[in-house]
C-alpha positions as CSV (number, residue, x, y, z in Angstrom):
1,X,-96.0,-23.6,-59.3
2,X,-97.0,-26.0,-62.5
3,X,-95.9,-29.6,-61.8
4,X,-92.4,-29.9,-63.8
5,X,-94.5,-33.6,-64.7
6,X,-97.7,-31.6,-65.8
7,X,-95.3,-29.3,-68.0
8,X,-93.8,-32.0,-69.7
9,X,-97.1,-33.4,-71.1
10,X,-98.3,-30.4,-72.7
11,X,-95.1,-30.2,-74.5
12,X,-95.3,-30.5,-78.2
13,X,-93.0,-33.4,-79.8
14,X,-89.9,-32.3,-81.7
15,X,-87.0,-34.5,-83.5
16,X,-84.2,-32.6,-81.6
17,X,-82.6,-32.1,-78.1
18,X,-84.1,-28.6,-78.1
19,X,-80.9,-27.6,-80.4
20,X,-79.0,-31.0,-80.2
21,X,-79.7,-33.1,-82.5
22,X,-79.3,-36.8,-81.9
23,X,-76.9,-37.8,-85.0
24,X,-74.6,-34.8,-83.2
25,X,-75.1,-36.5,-79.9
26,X,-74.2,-39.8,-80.9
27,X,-71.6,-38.3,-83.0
28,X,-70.2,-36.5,-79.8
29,X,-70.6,-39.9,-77.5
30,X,-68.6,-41.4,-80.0
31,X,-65.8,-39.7,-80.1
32,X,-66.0,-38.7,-83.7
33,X,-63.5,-35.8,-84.4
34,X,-64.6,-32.7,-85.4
35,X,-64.1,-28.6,-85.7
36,X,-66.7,-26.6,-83.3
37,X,-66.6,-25.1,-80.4
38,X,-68.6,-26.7,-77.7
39,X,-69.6,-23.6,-75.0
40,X,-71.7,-21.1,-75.2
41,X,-71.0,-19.1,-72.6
42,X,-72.1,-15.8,-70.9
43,X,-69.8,-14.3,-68.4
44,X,-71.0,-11.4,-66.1
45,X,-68.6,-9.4,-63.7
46,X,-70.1,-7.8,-60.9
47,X,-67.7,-5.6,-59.5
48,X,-70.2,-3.2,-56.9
49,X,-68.0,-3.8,-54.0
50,X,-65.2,-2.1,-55.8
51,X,-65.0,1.6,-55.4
52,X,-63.1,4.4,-57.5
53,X,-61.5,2.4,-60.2
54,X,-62.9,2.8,-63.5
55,X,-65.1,0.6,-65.1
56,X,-62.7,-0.4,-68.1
57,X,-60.4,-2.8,-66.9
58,X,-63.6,-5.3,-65.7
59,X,-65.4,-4.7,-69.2
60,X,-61.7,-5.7,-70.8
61,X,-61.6,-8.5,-68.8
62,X,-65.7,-9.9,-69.5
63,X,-65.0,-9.8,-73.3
64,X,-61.7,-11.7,-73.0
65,X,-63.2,-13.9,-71.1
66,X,-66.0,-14.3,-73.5
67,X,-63.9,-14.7,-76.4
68,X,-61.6,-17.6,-74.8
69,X,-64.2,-19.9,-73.4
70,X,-66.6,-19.4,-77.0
71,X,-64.0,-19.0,-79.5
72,X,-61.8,-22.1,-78.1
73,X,-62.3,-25.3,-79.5
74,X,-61.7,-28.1,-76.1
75,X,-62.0,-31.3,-77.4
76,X,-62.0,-33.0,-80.8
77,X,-66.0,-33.4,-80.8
78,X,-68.5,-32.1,-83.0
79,X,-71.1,-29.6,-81.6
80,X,-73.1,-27.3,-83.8
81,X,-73.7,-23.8,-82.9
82,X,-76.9,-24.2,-82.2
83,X,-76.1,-27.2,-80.2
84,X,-73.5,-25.8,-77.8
85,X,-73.9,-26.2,-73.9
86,X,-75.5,-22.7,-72.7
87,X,-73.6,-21.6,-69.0
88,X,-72.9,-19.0,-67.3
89,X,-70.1,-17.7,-65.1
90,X,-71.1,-15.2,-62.7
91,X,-68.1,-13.3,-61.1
92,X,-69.0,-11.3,-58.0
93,X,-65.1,-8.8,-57.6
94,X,-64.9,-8.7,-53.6
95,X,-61.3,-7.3,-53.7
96,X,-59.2,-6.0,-56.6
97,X,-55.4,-4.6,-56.2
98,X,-55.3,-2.5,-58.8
99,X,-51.3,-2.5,-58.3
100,X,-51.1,-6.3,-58.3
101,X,-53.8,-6.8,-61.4
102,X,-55.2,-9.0,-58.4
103,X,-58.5,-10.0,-58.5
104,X,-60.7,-12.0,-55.7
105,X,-64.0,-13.2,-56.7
106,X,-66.8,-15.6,-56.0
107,X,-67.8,-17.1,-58.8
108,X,-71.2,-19.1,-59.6
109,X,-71.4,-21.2,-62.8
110,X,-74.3,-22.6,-64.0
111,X,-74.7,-24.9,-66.9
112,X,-78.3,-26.2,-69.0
113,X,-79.1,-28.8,-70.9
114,X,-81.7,-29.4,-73.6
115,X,-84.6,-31.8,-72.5
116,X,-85.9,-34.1,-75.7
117,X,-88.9,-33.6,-76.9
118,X,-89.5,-30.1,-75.2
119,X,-88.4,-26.8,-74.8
120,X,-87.6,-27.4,-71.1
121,X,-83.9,-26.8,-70.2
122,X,-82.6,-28.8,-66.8
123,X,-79.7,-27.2,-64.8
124,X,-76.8,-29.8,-65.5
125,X,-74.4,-28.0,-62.8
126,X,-74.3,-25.2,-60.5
127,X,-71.6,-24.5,-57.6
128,X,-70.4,-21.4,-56.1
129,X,-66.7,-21.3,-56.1
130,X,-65.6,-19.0,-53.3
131,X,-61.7,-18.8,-54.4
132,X,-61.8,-17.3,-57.7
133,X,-58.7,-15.6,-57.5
134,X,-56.4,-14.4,-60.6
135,X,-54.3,-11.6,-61.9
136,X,-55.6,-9.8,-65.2
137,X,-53.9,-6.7,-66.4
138,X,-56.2,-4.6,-69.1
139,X,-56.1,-5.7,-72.2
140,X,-54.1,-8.8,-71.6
141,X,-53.7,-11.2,-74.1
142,X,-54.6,-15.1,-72.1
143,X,-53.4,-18.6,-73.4
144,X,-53.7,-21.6,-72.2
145,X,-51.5,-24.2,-72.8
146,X,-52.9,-27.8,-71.4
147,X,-48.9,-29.2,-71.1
148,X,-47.9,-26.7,-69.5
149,X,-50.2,-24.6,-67.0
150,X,-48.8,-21.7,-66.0
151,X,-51.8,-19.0,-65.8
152,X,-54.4,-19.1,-63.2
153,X,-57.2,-17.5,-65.3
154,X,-57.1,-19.4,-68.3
155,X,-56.7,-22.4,-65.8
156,X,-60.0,-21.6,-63.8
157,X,-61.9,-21.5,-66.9
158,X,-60.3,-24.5,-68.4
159,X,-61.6,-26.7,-65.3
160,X,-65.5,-25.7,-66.0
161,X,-64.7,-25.9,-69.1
162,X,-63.9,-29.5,-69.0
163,X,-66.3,-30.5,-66.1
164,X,-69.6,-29.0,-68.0
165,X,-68.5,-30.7,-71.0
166,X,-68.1,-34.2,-69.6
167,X,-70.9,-33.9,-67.5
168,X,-73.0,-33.3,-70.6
169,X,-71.5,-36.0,-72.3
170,X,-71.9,-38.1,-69.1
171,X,-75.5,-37.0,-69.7
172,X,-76.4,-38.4,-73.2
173,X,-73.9,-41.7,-72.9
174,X,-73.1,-43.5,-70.2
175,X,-69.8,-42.5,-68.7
176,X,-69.1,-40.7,-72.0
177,X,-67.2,-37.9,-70.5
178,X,-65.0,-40.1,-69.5
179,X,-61.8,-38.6,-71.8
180,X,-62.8,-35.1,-70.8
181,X,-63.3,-35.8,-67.2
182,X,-59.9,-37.2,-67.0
183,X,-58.8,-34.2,-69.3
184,X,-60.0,-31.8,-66.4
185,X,-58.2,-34.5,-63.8
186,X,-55.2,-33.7,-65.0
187,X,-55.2,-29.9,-65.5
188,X,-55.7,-30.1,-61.7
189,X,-52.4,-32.2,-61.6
190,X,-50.8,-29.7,-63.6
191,X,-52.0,-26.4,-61.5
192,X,-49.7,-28.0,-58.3
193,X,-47.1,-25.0,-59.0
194,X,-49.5,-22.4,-59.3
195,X,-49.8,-20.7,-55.7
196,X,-53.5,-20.0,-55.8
197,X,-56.3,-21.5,-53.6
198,X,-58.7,-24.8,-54.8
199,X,-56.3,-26.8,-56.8
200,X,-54.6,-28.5,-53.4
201,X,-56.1,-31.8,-52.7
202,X,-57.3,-32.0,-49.1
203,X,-57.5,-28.2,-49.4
204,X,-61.4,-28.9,-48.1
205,X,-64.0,-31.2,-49.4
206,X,-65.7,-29.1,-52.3
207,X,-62.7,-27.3,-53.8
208,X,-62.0,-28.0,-57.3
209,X,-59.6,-30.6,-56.9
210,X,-61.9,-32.5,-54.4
211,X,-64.9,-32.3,-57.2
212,X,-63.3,-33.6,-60.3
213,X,-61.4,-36.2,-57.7
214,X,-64.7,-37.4,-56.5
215,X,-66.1,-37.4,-60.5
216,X,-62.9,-39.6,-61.1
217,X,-63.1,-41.7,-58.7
218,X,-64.5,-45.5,-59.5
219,X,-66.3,-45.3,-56.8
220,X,-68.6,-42.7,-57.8
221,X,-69.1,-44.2,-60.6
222,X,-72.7,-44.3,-60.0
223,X,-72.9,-40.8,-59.7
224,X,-71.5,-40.4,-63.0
225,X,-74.0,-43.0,-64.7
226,X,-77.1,-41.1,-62.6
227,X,-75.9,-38.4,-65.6
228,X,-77.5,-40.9,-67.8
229,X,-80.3,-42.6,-66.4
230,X,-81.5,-39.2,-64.4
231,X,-81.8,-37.3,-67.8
232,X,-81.7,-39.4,-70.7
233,X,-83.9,-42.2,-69.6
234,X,-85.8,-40.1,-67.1
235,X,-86.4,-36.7,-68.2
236,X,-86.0,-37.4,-71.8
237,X,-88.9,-39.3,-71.6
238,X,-91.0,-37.4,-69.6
239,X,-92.9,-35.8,-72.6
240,X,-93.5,-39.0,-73.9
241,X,-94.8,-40.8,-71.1
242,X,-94.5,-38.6,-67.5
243,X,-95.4,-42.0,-65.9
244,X,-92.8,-43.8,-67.5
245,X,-89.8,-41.1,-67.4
246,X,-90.7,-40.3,-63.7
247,X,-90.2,-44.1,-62.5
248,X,-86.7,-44.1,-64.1
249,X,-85.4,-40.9,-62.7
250,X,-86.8,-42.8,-59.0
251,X,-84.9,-46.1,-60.1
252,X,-82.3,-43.4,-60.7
253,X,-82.3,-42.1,-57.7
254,X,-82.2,-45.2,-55.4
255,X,-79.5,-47.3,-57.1
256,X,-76.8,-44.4,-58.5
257,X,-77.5,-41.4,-56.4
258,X,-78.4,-43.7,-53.2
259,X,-75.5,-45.8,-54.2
260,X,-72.8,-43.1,-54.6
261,X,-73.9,-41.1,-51.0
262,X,-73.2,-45.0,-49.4
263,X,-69.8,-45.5,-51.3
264,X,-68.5,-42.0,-50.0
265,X,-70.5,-40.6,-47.4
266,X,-67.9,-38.0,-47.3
267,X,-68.1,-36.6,-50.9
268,X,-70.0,-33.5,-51.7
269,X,-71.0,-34.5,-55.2
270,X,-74.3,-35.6,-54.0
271,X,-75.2,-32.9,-51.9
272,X,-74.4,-30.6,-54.3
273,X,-76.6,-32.3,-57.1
274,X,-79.2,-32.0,-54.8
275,X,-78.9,-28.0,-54.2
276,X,-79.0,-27.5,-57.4
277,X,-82.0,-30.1,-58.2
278,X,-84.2,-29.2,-55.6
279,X,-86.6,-27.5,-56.6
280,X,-87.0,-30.0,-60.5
281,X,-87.5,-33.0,-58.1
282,X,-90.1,-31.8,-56.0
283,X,-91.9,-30.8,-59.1
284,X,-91.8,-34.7,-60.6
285,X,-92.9,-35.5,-57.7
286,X,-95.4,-33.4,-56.0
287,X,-99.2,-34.7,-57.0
288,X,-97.6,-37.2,-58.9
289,X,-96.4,-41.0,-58.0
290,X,-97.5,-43.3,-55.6
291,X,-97.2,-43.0,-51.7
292,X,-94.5,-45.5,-51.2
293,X,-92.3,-44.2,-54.2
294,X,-92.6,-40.4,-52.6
295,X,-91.8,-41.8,-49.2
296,X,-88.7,-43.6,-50.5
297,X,-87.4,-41.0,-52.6
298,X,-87.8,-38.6,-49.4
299,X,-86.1,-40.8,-47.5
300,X,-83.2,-40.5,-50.1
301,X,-83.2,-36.9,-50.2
302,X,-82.8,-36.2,-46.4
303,X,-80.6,-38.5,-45.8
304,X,-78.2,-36.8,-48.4
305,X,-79.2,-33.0,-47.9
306,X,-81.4,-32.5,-45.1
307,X,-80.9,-28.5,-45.3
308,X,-83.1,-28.9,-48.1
309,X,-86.2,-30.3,-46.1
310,X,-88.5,-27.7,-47.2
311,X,-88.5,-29.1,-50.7
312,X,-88.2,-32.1,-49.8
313,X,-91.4,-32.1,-47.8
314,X,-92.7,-31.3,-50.9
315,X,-92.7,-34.1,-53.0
316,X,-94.7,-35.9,-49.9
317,X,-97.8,-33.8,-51.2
């Protein structure tokens, strides 16, 4: 595989985020008020486990779903539509009650983000969330209503909803999700009545009240600012100046990522950055750096998330 580093410098220099521009950034990090929705988002329902029941009611429910999370506006921020956040929400049906309109899924969402200067896109989240469980009749009509949270489905998609767009935020300001962050904070505080699993806290340690806890939480705080230094002063850079952009995202690395594994060894925020970054931060640094820098940053990544090894042995190269 091409070095992610060697990539970057044979990039061509444009004046955009890859579809962002930076007055709309800076707009957005300011808290500027404006009328566009932020997501784009492609949902896919894979229901192949689910035998004899016609096909309709889980086409229905993909272009509902489509239609809420795109057509709804979440925050007062300005986002053009060439500038919204690409995800995805992948929704593996393991068990539908047909009787019930019951649904149990696992669902894995994925969001991107635009790297300056290049046509590179970095994965900004991705996390399987094994209770995605709702009821949806056929063509049901969902609300949500942030007071007053009273249907799981709209609910479920409201949390990523929030969480990609602070993290994005987080990722072009420092700590400027902040607002939307806490937004998705207390959605979670407002789910308590719903009798569904992954809103309880000490349900486990990566349900979704545990992960926007843990974003929350001043103690992760350097978590939340390895948003910003990890892709705005690291890979930002890297088509200007790969040397340059790869030493930030290793300062990066050892005083937020480091920091926030130290502050709560318990969390799962860090591990699961790492899953999901794997295979981009063996490609900064494989053939590229010095041998103390890889040997640090190797150090770092075991001791976080040693089931990733493999890659990590990687970056020694």
């Amino acid at each position: 595989m091409t070095s992610l580093t060697s990539w970057f410098v044979g990039c061509s220099l444009i004046t955009t985020f890859a579809g962002r521009s930076l007055i709309t950034i800076l707009a957005c990090c300011s808290l500027i008020p404006a009328s566009a929705q932020e997501l784009q988002a492609k949902i896919t329902i894979n229901h192949a486990q689910i035998q004899g029941t016609e096909t309709g009611v889980f086409d229905n429910l993909q272009q509902t779903l489509e239609q809420f999370v795109n057509n709804r506006q979440w925050t007062h921020l300005q986002f053009k539509k060439n500038e919204r956040i690409v995800c995805n929400f992948n929704l593996t049906v393991t068990k539908y009650d047909k009787d019930n309109n019951l649904f149990a899924c696992k669902a894995t969402i994925q969001a991107n983000r635009p790297v300056y200067n290049s046509a590179y896109t970095s994965t900004l989240y991705n996390n399987v969330d094994e209770n995605f469980t709702f009821r949806f009749a056929e063509y049901d009509q969902i609300e949500f209503n942030e007071e007053r949270v009273d249907n799981q489905l709209t609910a479920l998609f409201a949390y990523y909803a929030y969480l990609i767009i602070g993290l994005d935020l987080d990722s072009f300001s420092p700590m400027g999700g902040e607002e939307v962050l806490q937004q998705c904070m207390n959605l979670v505080n407002n789910t308590q009545n719903l009798d569904y699993p992954g809103w309880k806290a000490f349900g486990d340690n990566r349900n979704r009240h545990a992960i926007i806890s843990d974003y929350t939480d001043g103690a992760m705080s350097p978590l939340r600012k390895l948003q910003y230094d990890y892709y705005r002063k690291g890979l930002d850079e890297m088509a200007n100046n790969a040397e340059r952009g790869r030493k930030e995202i290793t300062t990066a690395l050892e005083e937020d990522l480091q920091k926030a594994h130290e502050n709560r060894p318990l969390s799962m925020l860090p591990q699961i950055w790492t899953d999901y970054k794997k295979d981009e931060l063996a490609n900064i640094y494989q053939g590229h750096g010095t041998q103390k820098e890889k040997e640090l940053i190797h150090e770092i990544l075991v001791s976080i998330n040693p089931s990733q090894n493999k890659y990590w042995e990687r970056i020694k190269e």
